[in-house]
N, C-alpha and C positions, 0 to 999 in steps of 0.2 A: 815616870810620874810617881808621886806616891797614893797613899791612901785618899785623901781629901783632890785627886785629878791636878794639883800642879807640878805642873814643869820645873824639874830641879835642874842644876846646870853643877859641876862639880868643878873648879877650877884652881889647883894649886893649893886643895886640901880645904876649899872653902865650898861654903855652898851658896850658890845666888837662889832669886827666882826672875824667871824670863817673862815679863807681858811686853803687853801695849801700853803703857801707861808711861808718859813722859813723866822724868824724874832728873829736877835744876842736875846743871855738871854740877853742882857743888858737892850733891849725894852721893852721885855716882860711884864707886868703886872701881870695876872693871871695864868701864865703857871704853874711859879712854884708850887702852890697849885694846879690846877685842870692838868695837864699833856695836856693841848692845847695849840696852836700856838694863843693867845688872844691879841689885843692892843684897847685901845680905839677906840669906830667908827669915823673912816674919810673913806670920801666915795670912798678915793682911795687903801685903804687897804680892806676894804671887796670883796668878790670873789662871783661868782654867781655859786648858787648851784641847785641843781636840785628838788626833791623830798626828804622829811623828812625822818631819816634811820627809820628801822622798825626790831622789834624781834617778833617773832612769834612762840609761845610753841603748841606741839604737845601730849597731855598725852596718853597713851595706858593702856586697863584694865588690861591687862595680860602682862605686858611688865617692867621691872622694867628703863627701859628707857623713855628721852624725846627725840622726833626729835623739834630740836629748828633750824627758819630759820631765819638768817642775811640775812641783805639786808641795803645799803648804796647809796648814790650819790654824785657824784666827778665831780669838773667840768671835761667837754668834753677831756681835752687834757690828761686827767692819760690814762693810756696804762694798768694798772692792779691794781688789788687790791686783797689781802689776808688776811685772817682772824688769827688772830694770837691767840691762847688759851691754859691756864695753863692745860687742859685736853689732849690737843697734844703734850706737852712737849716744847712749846712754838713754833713748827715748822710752818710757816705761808704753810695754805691751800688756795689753788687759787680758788678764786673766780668767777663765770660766769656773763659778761654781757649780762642784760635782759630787752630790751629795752635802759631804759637811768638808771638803776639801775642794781648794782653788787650787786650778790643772790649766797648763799651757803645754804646747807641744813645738818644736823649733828646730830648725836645721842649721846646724855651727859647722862649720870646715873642720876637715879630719885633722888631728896633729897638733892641736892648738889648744892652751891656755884662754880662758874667760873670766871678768870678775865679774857680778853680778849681785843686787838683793833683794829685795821684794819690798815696794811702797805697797801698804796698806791704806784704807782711806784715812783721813784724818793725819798728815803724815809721815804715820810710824815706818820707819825704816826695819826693814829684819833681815836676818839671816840665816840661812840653811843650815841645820845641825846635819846633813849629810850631804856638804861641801865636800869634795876634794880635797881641799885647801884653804886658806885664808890667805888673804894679803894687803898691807894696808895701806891706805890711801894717802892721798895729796891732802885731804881735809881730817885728817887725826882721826879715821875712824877705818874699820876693817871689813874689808868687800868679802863675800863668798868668793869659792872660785871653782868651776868645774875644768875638768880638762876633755878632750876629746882625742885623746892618744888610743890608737888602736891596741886593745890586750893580746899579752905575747902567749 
């Protein structure tokens, strides 16, 4: 973040700024390759964001499962957020606010790839800047992706 708390995004020696704030395709820049709402920074289109999202894997010895916990922050005025993943069948799971960040916690089979992104209310589609991965969709736009490969 810089001085003024917005979110910069660096990509290929440019710089965006990342909100909520739908913006026509016509504007866009980056969207269509990376699946975000991106335009060049002026400092009246960036949006103040809270805390950096975060994924947090869980391995168990005896468990052929990970508990993986999402967590995200939206400015102040979203009213909800859900987790949206190819392993629910894309159904978006509601999210608990904790603090000033929205937290889910989930159990994904070990050894596997998942896309995912988080429906905000109103909506905004997002994604984890601490993805594993990205990859992109059937609909022109780029899912998060966590994996649950156990570390060597």
């Amino acid at each position: 973040m810089n001085d003024a708390g917005w979110k910069l995004i660096t990509i290929a020696r440019l710089t965006f700024a990342e909100g909520p704030r739908r913006i026509p395709q016509k504007e866009m820049c980056a969207a269509p390759l990376l699946g975000l709402a991106l335009r060049p920074i002026k400092p009246h289109y960036a949006s103040r964001l809270g805390d950096p999202a975060m994924i947090k894997k869980r391995f168990f010895k005896t468990k052929d499962n990970v508990e993986v916990t999402f967590a995200t922050s939206v400015p102040a005025e979203v009213e909800g957020v859900s987790l949206v993943c190819d392993a629910y069948g894309w159904n978006p799971e509601p999210m608990k606010l904790i603090g000033t960040t929205w937290k889910t916690r989930v159990r994904l089979p070990l050894d596997r790839r998942f896309q995912f992104r988080y429906l905000a209310s109103g909506g905004w589609w997002l994604n984890d800047d601490a993805a594993d991965d990205y990859e992109a969709d059937e609909h022109g736009t780029v899912n998060s992706v966590v994996n649950t490969y156990r570390p060597q």
